[in-house]
C-alpha positions in Angstrom: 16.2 21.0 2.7 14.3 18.8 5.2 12.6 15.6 5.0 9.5 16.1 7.1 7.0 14.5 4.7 9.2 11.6 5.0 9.3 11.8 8.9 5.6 12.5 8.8 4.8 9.5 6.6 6.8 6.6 9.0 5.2 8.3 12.2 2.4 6.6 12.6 4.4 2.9 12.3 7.1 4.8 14.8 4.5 5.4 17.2 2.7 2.0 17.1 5.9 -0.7 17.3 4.9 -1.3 20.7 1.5 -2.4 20.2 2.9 -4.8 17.4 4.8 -7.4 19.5 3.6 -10.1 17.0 5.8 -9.2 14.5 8.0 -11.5 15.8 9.9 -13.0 12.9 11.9 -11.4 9.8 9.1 -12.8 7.3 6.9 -11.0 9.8 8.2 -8.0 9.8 9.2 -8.1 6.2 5.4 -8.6 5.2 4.7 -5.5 8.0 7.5 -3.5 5.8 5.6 -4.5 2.5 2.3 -3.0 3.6 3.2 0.0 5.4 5.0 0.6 2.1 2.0 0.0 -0.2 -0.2 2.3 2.3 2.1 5.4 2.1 2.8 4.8 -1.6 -1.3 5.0 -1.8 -1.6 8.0 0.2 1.2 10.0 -1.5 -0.6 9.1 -5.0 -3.5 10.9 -3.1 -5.6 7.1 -2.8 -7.6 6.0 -0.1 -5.8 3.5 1.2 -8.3 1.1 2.3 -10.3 1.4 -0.5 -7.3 0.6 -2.8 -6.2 -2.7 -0.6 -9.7 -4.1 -1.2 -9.4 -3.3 -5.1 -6.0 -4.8 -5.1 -7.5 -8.1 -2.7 -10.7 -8.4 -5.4 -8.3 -7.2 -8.8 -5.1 -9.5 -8.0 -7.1 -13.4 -7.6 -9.0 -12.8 -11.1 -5.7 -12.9 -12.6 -4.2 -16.0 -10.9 -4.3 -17.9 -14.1 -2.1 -16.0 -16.3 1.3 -16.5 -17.0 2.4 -12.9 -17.0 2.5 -9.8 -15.3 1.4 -7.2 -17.0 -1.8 -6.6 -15.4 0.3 -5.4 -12.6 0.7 -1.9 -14.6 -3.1 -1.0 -14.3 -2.9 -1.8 -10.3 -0.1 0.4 -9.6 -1.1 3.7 -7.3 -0.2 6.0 -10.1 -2.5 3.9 -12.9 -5.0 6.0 -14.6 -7.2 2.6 -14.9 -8.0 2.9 -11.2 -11.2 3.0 -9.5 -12.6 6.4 -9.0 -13.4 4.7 -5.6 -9.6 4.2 -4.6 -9.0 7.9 -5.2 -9.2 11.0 -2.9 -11.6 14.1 -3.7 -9.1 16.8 -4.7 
């Protein structure tokens, strides 16, 4: 057993920690933590990641006014309600 796709996944943030010297706070780098995690969550679900973030930026303010959450089902990476848009040609 390895964990290569794992390794593979976090490379890219491994390699670029030095360029990122404005993360300079814990709610900085909590925040950083948060996206990196929503982008390889995408891209394991076979989404385009940038495509989905823009979905997610437009979808999320139309809902401000509600009181619950349960529109945050149909934005999850695994949704069947996405986008064709957010997702990868297989």
């Amino acid at each position: 057993m390895d964990n290569n796709a794992a390794e593979q996944s976090i490379r890219p943030f491994c390699v670029g920690k030095k360029n990122w010297v404005m993360i300079d706070t814990v709610a900085g780098a909590e925040a950083s933590a948060m996206i990196y995690s929503i982008a390889e969550t995408a891209k394991a679900n076979n989404l385009k990641p940038y495509n989905y973030f823009k979905y997610l930026l437009e979808e999320i303010p139309r809902h401000m006014d509600e009181h619950g959450v349960d529109f945050c089902e149909d934005l999850l990476p695994w949704s069947d309600t996405l986008p064709v848009e957010c997702r990868k040609q297989l």
